[in-house]
One Martini backbone bead per residue (centre of mass of N, CA, C, O) as a GRO file, in nm:
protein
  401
    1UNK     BB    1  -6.261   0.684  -4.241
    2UNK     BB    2  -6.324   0.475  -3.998
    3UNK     BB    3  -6.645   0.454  -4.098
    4UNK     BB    4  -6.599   0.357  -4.376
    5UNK     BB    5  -6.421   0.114  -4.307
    6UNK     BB    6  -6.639  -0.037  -4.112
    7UNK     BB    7  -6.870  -0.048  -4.352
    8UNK     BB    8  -6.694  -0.243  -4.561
    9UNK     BB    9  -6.674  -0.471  -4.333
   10UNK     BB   10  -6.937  -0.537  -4.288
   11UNK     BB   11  -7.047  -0.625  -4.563
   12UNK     BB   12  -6.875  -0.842  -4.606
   13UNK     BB   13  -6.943  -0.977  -4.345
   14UNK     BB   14  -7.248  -1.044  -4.481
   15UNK     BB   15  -7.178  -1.170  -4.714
   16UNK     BB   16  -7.037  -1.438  -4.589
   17UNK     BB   17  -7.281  -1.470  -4.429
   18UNK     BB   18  -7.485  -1.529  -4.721
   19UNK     BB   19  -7.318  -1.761  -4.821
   20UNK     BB   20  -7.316  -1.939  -4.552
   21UNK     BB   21  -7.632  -1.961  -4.579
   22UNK     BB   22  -7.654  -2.093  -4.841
   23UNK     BB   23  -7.437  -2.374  -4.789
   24UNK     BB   24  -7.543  -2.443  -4.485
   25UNK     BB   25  -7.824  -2.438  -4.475
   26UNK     BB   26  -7.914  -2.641  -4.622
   27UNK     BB   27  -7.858  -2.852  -4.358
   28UNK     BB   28  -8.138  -2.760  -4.210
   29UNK     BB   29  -8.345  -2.865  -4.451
   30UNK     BB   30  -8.321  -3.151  -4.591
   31UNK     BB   31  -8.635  -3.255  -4.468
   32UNK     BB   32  -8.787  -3.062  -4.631
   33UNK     BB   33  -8.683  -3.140  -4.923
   34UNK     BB   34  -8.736  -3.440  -4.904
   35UNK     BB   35  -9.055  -3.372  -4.920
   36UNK     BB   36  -9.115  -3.157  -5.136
   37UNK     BB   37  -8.932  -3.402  -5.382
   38UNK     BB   38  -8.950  -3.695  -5.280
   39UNK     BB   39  -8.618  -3.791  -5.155
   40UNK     BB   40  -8.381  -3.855  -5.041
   41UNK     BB   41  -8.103  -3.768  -4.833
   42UNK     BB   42  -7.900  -3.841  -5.023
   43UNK     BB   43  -7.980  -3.659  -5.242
   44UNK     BB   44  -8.023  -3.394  -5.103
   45UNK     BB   45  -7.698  -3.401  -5.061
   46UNK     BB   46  -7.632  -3.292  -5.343
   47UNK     BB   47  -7.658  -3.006  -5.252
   48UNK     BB   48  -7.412  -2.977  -5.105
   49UNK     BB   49  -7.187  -3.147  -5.249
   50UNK     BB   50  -7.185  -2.986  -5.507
   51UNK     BB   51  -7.110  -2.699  -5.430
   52UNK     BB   52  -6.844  -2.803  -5.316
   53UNK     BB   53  -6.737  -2.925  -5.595
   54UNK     BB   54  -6.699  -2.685  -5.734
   55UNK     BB   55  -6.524  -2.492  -5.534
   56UNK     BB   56  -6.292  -2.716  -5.568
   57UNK     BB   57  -6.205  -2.694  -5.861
   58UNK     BB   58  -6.237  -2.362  -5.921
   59UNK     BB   59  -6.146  -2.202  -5.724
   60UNK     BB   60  -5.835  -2.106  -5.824
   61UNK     BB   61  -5.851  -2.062  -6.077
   62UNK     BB   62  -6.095  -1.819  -6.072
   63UNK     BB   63  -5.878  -1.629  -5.883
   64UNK     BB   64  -5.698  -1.584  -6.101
   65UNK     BB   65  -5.894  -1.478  -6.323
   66UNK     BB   66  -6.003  -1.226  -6.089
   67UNK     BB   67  -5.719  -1.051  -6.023
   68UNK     BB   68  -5.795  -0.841  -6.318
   69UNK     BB   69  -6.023  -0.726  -6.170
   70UNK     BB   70  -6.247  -0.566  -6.048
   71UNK     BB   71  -6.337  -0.584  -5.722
   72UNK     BB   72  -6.608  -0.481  -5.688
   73UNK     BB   73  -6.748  -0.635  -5.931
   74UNK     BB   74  -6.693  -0.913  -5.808
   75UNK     BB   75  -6.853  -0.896  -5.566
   76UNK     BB   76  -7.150  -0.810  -5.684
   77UNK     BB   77  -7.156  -1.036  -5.851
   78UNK     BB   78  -7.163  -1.253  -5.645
   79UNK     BB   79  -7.391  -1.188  -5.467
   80UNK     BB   80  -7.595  -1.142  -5.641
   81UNK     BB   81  -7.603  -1.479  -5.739
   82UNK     BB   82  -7.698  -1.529  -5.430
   83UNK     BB   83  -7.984  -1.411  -5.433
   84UNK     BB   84  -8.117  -1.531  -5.680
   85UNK     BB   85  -8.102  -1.842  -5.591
   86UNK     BB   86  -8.256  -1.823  -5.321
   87UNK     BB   87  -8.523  -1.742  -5.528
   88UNK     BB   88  -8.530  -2.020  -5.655
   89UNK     BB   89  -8.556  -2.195  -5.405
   90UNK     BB   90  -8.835  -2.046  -5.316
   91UNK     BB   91  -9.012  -2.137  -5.628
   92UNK     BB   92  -8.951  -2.395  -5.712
   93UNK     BB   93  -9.040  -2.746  -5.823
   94UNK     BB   94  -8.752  -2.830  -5.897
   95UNK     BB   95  -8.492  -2.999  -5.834
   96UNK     BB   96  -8.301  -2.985  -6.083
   97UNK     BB   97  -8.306  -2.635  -6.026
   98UNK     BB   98  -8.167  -2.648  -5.756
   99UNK     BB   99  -7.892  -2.805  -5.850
  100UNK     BB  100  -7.828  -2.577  -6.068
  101UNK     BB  101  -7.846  -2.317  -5.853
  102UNK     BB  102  -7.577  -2.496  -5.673
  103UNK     BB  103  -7.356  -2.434  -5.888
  104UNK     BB  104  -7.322  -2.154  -6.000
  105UNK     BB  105  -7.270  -1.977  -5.702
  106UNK     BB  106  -6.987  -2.152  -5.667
  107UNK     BB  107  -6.809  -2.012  -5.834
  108UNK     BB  108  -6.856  -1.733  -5.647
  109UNK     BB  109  -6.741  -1.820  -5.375
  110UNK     BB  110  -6.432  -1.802  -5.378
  111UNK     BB  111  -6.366  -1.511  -5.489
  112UNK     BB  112  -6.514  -1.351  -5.231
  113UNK     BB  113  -6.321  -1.465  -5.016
  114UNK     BB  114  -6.066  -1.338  -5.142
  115UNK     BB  115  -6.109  -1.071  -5.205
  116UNK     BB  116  -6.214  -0.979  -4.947
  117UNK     BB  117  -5.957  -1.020  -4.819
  118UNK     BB  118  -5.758  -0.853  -5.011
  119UNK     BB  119  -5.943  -0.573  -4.980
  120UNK     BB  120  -5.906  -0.515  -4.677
  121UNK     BB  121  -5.602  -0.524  -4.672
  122UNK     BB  122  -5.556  -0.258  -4.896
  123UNK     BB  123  -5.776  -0.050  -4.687
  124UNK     BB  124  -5.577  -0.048  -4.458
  125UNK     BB  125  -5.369  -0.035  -4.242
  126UNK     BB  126  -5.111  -0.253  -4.124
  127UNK     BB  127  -5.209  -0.258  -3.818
  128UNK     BB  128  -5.538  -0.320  -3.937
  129UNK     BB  129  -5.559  -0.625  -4.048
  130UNK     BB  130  -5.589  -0.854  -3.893
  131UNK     BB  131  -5.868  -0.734  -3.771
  132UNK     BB  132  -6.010  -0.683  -4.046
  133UNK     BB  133  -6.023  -0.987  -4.104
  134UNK     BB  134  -6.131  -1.113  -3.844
  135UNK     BB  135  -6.422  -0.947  -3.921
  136UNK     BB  136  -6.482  -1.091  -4.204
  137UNK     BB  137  -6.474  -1.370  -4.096
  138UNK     BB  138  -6.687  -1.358  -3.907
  139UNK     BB  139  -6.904  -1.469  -4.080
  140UNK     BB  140  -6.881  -1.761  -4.061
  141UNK     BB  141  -6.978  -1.815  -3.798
  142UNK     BB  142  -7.247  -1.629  -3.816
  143UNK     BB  143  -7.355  -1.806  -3.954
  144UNK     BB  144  -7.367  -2.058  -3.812
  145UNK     BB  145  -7.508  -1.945  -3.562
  146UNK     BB  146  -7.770  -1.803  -3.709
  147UNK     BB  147  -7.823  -1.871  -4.026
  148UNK     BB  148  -7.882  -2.166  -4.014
  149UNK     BB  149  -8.109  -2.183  -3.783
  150UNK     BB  150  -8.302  -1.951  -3.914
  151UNK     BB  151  -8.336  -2.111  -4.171
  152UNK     BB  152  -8.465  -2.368  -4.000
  153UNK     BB  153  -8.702  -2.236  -3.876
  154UNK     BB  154  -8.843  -2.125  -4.106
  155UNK     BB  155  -8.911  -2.361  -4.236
  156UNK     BB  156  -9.067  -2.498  -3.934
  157UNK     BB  157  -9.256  -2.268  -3.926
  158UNK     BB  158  -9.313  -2.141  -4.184
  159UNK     BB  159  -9.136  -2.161  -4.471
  160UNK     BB  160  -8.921  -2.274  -4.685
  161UNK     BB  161  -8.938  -1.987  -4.875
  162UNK     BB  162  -8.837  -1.804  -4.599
  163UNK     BB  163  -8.558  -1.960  -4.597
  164UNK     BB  164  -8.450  -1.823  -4.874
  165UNK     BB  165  -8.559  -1.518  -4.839
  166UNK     BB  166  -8.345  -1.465  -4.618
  167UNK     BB  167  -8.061  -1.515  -4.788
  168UNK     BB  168  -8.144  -1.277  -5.011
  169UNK     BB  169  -8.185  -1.025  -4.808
  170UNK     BB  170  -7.877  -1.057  -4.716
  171UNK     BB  171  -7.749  -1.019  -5.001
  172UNK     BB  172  -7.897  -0.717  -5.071
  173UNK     BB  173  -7.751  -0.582  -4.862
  174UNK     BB  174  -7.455  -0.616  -4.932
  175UNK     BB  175  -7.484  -0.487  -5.214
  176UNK     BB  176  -7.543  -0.241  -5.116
  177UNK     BB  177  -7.319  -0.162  -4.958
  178UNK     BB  178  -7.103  -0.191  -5.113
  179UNK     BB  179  -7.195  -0.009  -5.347
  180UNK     BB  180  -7.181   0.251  -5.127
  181UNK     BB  181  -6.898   0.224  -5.015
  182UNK     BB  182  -6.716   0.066  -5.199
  183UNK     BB  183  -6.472   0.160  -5.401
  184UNK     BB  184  -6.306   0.127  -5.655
  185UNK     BB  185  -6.085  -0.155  -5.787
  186UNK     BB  186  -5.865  -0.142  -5.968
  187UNK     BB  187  -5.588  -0.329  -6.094
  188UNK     BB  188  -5.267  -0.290  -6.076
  189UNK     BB  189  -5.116  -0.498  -5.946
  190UNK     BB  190  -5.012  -0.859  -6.073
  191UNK     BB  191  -4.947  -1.151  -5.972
  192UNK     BB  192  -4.789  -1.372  -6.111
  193UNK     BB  193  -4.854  -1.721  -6.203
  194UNK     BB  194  -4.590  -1.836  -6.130
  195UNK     BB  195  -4.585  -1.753  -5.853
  196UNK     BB  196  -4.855  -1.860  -5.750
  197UNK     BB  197  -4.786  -2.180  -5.876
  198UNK     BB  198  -4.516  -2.184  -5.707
  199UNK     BB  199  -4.636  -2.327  -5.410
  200UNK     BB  200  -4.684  -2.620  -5.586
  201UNK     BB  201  -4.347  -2.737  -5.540
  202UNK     BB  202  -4.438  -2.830  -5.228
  203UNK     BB  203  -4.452  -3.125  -5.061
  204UNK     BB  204  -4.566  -3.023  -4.791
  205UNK     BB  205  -4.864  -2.909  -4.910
  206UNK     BB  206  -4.996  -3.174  -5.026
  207UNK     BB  207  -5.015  -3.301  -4.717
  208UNK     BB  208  -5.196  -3.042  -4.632
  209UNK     BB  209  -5.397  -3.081  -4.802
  210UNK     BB  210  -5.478  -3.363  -4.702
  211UNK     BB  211  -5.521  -3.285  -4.410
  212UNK     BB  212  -5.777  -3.096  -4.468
  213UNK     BB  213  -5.972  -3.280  -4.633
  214UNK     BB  214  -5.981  -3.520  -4.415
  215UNK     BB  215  -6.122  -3.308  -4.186
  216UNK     BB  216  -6.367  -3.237  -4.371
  217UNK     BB  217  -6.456  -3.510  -4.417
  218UNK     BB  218  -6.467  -3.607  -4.110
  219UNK     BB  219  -6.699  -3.327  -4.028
  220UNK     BB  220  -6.928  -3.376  -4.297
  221UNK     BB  221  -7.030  -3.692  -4.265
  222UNK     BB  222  -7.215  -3.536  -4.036
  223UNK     BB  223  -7.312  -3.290  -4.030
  224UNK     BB  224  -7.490  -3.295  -4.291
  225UNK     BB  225  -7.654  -3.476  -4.115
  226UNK     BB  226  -7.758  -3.362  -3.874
  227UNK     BB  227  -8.079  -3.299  -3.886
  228UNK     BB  228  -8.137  -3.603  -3.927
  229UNK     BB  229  -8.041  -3.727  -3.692
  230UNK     BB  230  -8.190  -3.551  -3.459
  231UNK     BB  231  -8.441  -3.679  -3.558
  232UNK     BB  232  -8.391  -3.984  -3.571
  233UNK     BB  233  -8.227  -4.040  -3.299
  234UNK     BB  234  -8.335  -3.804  -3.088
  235UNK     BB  235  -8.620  -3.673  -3.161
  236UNK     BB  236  -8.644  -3.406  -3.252
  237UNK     BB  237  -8.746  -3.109  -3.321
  238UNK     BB  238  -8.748  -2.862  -3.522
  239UNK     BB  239  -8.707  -2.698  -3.361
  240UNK     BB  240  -8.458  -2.780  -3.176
  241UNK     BB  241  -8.263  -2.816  -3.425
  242UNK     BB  242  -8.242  -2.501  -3.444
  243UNK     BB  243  -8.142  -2.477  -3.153
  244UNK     BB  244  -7.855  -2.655  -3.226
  245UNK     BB  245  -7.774  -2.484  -3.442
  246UNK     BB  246  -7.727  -2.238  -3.263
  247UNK     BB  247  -7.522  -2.351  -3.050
  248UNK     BB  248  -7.310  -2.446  -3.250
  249UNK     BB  249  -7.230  -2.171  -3.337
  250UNK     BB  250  -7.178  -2.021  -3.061
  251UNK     BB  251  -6.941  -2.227  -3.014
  252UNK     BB  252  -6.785  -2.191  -3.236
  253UNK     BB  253  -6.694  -1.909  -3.173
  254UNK     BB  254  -6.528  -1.993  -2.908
  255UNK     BB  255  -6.372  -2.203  -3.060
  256UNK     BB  256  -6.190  -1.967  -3.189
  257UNK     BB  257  -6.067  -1.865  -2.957
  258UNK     BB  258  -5.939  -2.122  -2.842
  259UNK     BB  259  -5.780  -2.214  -3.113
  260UNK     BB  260  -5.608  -1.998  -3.105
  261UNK     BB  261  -5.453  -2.011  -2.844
  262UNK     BB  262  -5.345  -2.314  -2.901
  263UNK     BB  263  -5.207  -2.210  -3.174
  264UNK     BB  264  -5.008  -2.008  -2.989
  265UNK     BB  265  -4.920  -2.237  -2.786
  266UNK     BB  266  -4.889  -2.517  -3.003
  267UNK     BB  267  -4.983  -2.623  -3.273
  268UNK     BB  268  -4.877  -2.919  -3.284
  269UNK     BB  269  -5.041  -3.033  -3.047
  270UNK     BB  270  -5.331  -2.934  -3.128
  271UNK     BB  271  -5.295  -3.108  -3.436
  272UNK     BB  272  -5.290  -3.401  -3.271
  273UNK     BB  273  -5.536  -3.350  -3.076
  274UNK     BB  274  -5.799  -3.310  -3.245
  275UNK     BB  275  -5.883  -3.555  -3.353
  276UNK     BB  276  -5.917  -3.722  -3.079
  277UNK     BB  277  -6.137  -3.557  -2.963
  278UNK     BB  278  -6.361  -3.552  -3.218
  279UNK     BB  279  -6.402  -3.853  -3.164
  280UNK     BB  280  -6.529  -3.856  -2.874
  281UNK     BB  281  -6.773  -3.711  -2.953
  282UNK     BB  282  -6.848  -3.923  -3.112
  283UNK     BB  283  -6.888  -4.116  -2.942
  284UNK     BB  284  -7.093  -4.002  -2.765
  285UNK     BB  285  -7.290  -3.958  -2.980
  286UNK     BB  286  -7.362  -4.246  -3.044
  287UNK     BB  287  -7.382  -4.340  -2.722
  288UNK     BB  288  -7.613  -4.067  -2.682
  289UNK     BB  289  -7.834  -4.032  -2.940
  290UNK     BB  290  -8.084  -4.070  -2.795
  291UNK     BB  291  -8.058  -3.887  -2.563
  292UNK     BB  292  -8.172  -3.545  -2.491
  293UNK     BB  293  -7.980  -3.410  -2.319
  294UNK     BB  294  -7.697  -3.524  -2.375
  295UNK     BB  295  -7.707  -3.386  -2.670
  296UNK     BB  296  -7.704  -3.107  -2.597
  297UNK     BB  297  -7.427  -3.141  -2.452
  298UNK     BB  298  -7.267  -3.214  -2.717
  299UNK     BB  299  -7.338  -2.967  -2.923
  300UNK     BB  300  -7.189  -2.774  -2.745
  301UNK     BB  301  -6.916  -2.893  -2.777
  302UNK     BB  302  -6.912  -2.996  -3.102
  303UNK     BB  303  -6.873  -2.713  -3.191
  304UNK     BB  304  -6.596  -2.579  -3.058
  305UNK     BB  305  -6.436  -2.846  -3.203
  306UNK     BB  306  -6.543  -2.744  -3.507
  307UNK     BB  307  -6.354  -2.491  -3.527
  308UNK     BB  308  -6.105  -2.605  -3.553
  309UNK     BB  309  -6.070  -2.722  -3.808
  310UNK     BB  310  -6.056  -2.462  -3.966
  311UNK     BB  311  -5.821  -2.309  -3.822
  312UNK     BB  312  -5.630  -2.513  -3.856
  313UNK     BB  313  -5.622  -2.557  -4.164
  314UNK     BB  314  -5.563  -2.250  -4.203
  315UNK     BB  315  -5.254  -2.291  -4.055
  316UNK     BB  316  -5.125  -2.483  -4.210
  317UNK     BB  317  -5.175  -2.358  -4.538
  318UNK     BB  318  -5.023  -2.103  -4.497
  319UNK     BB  319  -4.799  -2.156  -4.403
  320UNK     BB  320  -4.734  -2.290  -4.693
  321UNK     BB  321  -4.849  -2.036  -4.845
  322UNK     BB  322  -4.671  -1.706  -4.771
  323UNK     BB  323  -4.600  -1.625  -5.093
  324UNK     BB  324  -4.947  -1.683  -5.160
  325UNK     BB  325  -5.186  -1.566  -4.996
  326UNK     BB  326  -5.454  -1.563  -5.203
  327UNK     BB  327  -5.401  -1.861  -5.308
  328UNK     BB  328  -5.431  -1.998  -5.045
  329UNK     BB  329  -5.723  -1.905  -4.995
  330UNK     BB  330  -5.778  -2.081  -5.259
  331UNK     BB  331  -5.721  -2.349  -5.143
  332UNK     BB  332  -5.877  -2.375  -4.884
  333UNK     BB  333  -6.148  -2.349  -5.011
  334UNK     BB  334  -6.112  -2.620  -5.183
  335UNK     BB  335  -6.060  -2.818  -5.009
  336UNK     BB  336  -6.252  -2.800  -4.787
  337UNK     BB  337  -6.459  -2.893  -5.005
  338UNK     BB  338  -6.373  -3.162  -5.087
  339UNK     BB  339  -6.418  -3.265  -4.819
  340UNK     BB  340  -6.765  -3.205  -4.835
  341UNK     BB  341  -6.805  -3.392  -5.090
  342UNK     BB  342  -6.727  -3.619  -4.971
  343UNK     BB  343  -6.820  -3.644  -4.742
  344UNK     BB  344  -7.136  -3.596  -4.810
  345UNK     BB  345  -7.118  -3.911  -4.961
  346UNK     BB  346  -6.996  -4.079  -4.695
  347UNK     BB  347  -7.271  -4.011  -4.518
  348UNK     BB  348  -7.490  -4.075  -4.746
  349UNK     BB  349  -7.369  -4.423  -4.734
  350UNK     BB  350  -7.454  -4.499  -4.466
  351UNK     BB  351  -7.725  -4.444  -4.439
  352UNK     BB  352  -7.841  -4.611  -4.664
  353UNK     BB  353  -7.654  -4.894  -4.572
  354UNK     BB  354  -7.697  -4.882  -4.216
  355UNK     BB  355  -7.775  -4.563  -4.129
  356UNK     BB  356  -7.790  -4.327  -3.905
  357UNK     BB  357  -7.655  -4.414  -3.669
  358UNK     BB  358  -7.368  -4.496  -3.847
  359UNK     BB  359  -7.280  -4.233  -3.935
  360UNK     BB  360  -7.052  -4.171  -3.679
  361UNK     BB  361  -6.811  -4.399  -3.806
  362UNK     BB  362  -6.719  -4.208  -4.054
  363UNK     BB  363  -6.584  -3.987  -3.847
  364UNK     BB  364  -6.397  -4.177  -3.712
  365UNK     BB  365  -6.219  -4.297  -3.932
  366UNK     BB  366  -6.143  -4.020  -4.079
  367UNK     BB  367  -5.964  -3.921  -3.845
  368UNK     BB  368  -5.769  -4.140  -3.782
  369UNK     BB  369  -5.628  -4.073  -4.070
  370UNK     BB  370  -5.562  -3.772  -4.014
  371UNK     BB  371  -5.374  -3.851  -3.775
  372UNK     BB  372  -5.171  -4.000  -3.964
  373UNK     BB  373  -5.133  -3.752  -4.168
  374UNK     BB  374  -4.979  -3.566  -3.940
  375UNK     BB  375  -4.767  -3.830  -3.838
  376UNK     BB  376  -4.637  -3.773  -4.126
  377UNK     BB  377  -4.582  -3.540  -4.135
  378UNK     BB  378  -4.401  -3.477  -3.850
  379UNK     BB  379  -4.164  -3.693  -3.945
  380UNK     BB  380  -4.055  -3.571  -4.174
  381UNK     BB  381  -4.015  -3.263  -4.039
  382UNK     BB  382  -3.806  -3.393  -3.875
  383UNK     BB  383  -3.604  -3.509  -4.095
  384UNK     BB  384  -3.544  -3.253  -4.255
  385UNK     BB  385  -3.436  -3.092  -3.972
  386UNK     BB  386  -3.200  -3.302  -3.942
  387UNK     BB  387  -3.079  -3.278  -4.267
  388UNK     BB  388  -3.002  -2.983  -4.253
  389UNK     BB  389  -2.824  -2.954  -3.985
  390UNK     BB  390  -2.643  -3.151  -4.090
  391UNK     BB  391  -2.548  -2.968  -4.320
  392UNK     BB  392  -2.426  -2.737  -4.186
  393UNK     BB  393  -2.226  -2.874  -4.034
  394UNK     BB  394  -2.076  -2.960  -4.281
  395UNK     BB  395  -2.021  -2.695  -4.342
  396UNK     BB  396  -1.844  -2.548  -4.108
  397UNK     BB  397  -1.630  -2.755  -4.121
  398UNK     BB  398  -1.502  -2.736  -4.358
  399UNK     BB  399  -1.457  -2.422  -4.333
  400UNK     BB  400  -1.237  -2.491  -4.084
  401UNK     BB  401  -1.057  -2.676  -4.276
   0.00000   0.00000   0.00000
């Protein structure tokens, strides 16, 4: 049964791994794309951003409306529909189809994300929660690291076209998979809507989604366009940038590491100190963005501390969404891709109007922003219990008097 459990867990974190490298991989390709349809880099990042903006749209409700499907079947048609897309990616010769392509699988992004964290919840034992839904999210990181760098290398080395067909050949593993590891799963009890959508009646909730969205805009107004900076200003070859790309992605895993443990001894402290540390990077990045050493070595760091923005975002939201955890989590993925689509048009505008160089004030103007509503948040939690304490001790006197 423990071989079972284990095979199944790997599926979906491949499956995972295959979405991260299908959406995040875009990002590392974008200078061969927009040779290749001959558009600008702002254009091409339209690839990244409809993606982003689909997810953030229907992630929750087509998630709900997921929820009363053979669990199965859902995961199989949605890795399947990523399979086929980057068989497209790699075929096409118009923008227009490319751009097609990466709206269609976006509807089935949130769905997999959710089920799949819902389905290891429900096949392992309760003591085994917790270590198998962080093993099927490790798909994530080990994208960052692995998937988007190998995605950019085949790009520069070989073809376009295997920089697709690797992303495909890893949804069709992932599916192979599923279809023989994971039981059949209709669901037997759906949790009513009411219920779902009663965690959106909490004002703490919309301030914590708003500064998601804000960490998520203030991260990918730069990533989106990374391969583009490391490229027009730091001067790398088309290796290289493939090389920082992995290095990005390994410090990723690390810097998951050390924001757990830094969220576990003390969220708040943490959760302030995010962006300031974030916007220092950046700044680094500014003026030393030229110069090709000092930039290996911020890449290095930059990666570390771009992980925590996940960590904190999914531990703020989860907080205040604990009474509808899959739904929850279908929020989580939808507000941090309207970061993405967000960030990566004020990324696309900076470059456009002002330059590649300046694309770096983009995050550092969006992270103080976010900064200032942590600090917005952290005051009213601060005033709420202040006057709940306040009721309590007047209810008390009451009762003495």
């Amino acid at each position: 049964m423990k071989n079972i459990h284990s095979s199944f867990i790997f599926f979906l974190a491949l499956g995972i791994f295959g979405i991260i490298t299908t959406e995040m991989g875009m990002i590392g390709v974008l200078p061969q794309v927009t040779q290749k349809f001959h558009i600008t880099p702002s254009q091409a990042g339209y690839l990244v951003s409809a993606f982003a903006l689909i997810v953030a749209i229907s992630g929750p409700f087509l998630t709900i409306l997921a929820s009363g499907i053979n669990r199965k079947a859902i995961l199989l048609s949605a890795i399947l529909m990523f399979a086929i897309s980057n068989i497209v990616y790699a075929y096409t010769t118009k923008f227009e189809v490319m751009l097609a392509f990466r709206i269609v699988p976006a509807f089935f992004h949130p769905i997999f994300f959710s089920i799949a964290l819902a389905t290891t919840a429900s096949l392992v034992s309760p003591e085994r929660i917790g270590k198998a839904v962080t093993q099927v999210l490790a798909g994530v990181t080990v994208g960052f690291a692995f998937g988007v760098p190998i995605t950019s290398y085949l790009a520069t080395k070989v073809s376009l076209e295997a920089a697709f067909l690797f992303g495909a050949i890893v949804s069709v593993i992932a599916f192979i998979g599923i279809l023989v590891w994971l039981p059949s799963m209709p669901v037997k009890e759906r949790m009513s809507l009411g219920k779902q959508l009663g965690i959106l009646r909490k004002p703490q909730l919309w301030l914590t989604l708003l500064i998601v969205v804000m960490i998520f805009t203030a991260m990918s107004s730069v990533y989106s366009y990374f391969a583009e900076y490391l490229g027009k200003v730091t001067h790398m070859s088309g290796t290289w940038i493939s090389i920082m790309l992995m290095v990005f992605g390994v410090t990723m895993i690390a810097g998951n590491f050390l924001f757990g443990f830094f969220v576990n001894k003390s969220m708040t402290k943490t959760v302030i100190l995010f962006p300031l540390v974030y916007a220092v990077i950046y700044l680094f990045t500014y003026y030393f963005g030229s110069y090709f050493l000092p930039m290996m070595v911020i890449v290095f760091v930059w990666g570390a501390v771009h992980s925590g923005g996940l960590i904190l975002s999914q531990a703020l939201l989860m907080t205040d969404a604990k009474e509808a955890p899959e739904f929850g989590n279908s929020l989580f993925v939808s507000f941090s891709n309207v970061g993405i689509t967000v960030g990566t048009w004020i990324g696309g505008w900076f470059i456009s109007q002002l330059g590649v160089h300046q694309l770096i004030w983009s995050g550092v103007i969006l992270l103080l922003l976010a900064f200032l509503l942590i600090m917005i948040k952290r005051a009213i939690s601060k005033s709420n219990a202040e006057t709940s304490g306040k009721y309590i001790e007047d209810e008390i006197n009451k009762v003495n008097q």
